[in-house]
N, C-alpha and C positions, 0 to 999 in steps of 0.2 A: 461507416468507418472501417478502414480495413482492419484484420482479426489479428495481422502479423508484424503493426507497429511493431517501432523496436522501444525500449521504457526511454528512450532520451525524446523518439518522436512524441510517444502519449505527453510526458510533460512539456514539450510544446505545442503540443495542442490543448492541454490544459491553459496553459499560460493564455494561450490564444483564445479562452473563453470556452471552450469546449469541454462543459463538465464531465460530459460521457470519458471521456479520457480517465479521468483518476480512478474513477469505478474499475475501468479494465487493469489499469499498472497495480491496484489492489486485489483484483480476485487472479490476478498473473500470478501472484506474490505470496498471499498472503497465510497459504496453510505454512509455504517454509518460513518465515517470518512470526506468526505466532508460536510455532513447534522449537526456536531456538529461544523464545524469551519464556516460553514454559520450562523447559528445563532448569532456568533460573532461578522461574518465580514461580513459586507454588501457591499463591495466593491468585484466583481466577478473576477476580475484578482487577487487581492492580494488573495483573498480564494484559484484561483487555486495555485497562489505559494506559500503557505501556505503549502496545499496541497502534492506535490511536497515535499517538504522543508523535510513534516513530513516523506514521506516512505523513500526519502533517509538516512534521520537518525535513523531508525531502522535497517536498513542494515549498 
């Protein structure tokens, strides 16, 4: 799979069955994504399912 998807391509490729896809739109993502719901949330488990919460409801 190419490295320079764009995130609209990875989730159709997701969609299209391609689990490898949400892995990459997540580690694309994901330190500025947890780095803005920690400054909220001070509590490290609710941040991770927070977290969580957030990329499955992109998908």
């Amino acid at each position: 799979m190419k490295s320079k998807m764009t995130d609209y391509e990875l989730i159709k490729s997701f969609i299209n069955g391609n689990e490898r896809s949400i892995e990459l739109l997540i580690l694309r993502h994901k330190s500025k994504v947890y780095s803005y719901i920690s400054l909220y949330i001070r509590n490290r488990d609710l941040a991770d399912d927070i977290f969580q919460d957030t990329f499955l409801k992109v998908v």
